[in-house]
TIMI-495232 format. One record per residue (C-alpha): residue in one letter; x, y, z. Coordinates in steps of 0.001 Angstrom, whole numbers, padded with zeros to 6 digits, always signed. Each point is the difference from the previous one (the first is absolute). Last residue first. Example, Ala and Ser with C-alpha at 12.3 -4.5 7.8 and 13.67 -1.06 7.14 Angstrom:
<fifis>
S+013670-001060+007140;A-001370-003440+000660;
</fifis>
This chain:
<fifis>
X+006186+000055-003960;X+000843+002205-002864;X-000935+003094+002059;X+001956-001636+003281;X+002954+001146-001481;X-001141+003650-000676;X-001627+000853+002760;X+003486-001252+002138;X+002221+002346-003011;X-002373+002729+001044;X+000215-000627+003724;X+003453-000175-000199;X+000457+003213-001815;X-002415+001904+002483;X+001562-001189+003121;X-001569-002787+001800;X-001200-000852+003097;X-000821-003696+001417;X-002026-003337-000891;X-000586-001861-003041;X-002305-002476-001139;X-000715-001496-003042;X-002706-002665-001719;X-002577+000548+002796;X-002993-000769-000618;X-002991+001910-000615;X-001796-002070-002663;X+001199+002381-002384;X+003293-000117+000743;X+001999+001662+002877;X+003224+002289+000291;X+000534+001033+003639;X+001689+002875+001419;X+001057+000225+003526;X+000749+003197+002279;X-000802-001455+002340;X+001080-003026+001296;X+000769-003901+000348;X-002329-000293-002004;X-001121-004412-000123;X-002358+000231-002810;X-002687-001913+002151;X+001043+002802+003050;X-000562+002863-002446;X-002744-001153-000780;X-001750-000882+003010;X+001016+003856+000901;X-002059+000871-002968;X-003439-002095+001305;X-000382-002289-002836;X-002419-000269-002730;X+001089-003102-002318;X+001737-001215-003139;X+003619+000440+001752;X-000555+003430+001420;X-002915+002350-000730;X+000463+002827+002133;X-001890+000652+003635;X-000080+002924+002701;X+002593+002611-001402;X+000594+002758+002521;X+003301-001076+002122;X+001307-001858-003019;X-000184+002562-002198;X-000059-001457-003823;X+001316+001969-002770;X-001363-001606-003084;X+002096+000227-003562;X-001937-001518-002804;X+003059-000572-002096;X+001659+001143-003103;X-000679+003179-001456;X-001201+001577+003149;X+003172-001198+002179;X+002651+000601-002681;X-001333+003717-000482;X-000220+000551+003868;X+003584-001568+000184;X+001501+001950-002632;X-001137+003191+001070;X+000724-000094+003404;X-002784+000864+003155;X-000045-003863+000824;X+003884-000452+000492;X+000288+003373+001973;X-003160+001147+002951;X-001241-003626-000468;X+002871-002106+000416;X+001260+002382+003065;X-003645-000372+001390;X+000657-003792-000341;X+003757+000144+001315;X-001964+001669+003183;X-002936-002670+000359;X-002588+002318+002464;X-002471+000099-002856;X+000119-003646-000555;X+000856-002162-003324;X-000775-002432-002177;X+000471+000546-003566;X-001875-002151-002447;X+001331-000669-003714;X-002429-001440-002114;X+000663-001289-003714;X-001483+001343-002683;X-002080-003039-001337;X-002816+001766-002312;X-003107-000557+001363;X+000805-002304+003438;X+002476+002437+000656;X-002519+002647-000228;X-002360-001220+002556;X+002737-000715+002534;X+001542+003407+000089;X-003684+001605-000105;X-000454-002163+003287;X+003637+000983+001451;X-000600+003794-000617;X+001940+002160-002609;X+003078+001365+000079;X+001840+003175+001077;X-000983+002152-002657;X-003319-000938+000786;X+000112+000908+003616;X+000912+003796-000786;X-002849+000547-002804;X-002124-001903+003040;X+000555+002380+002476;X-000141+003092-002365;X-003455-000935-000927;X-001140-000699+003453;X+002078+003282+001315;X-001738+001961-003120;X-004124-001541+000389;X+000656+000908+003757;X+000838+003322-000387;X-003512-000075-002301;X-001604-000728+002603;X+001132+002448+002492;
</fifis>
């Protein structure tokens, strides 16, 4: 039983890490080397965010583009308690509201004081989410 355990935790982060990384390793590494951070919010009943997920975020081109060039933080916005938000801890839906999202799903650029220096909300195909990841790169 153990070691099934060991496997699914193994497995479960293998799986997570291709997906990003977590909003306090985000932070800590932008400070280091100035990738920029590119948070996700979203909510596990958000259709157009399952679509995102189960297409844009399972291509190639994306995955590559994300990992090269971003921290990349999917943020659930039923589960998440607090994220660093405009040089302070803030409950996430205080967030949200500061940053004025209309909706999910919503993807904000920040620098490393956690501010917002973009913000975008909606669903994208794959090619415009590339050419969007792209854009806000030189940002």
């Amino acid at each position: 039983m153990k070691i099934l355990l060991t496997i699914l935790a193994i497995f479960a982060c293998l799986v997570f890490a291709g997906q990003g990384v977590s909003y306090k390793e985000a932070i800590e590494g932008n400070k280091k080397n100035g990738k920029p951070i590119l948070l996700e919010f979203y909510a596990d009943w958000c259709i157009p965010c399952i679509e995102m997920e189960k297409t844009v975020f399972k291509d190639p081109a994306v995955t590559k583009e994300l990992k090269n060039n971003f921290y990349f933080v999917r943020l659930n916005t039923e589960k998440e308690r607090e994220i660093f938000c405009e040089g302070e801890t803030l409950p996430i839906l205080d967030c949200l509201e500061l940053w004025e999202i209309p909706g999910i799903p919503a993807f904000a650029l920040l620098d490393k004081d956690g501010s917002l220096k973009h913000l975008t909300t909606g669903t994208f195909d794959k090619k415009t989410f590339l050419n969007f990841l792209k854009a806000i790169r030189k940002q």
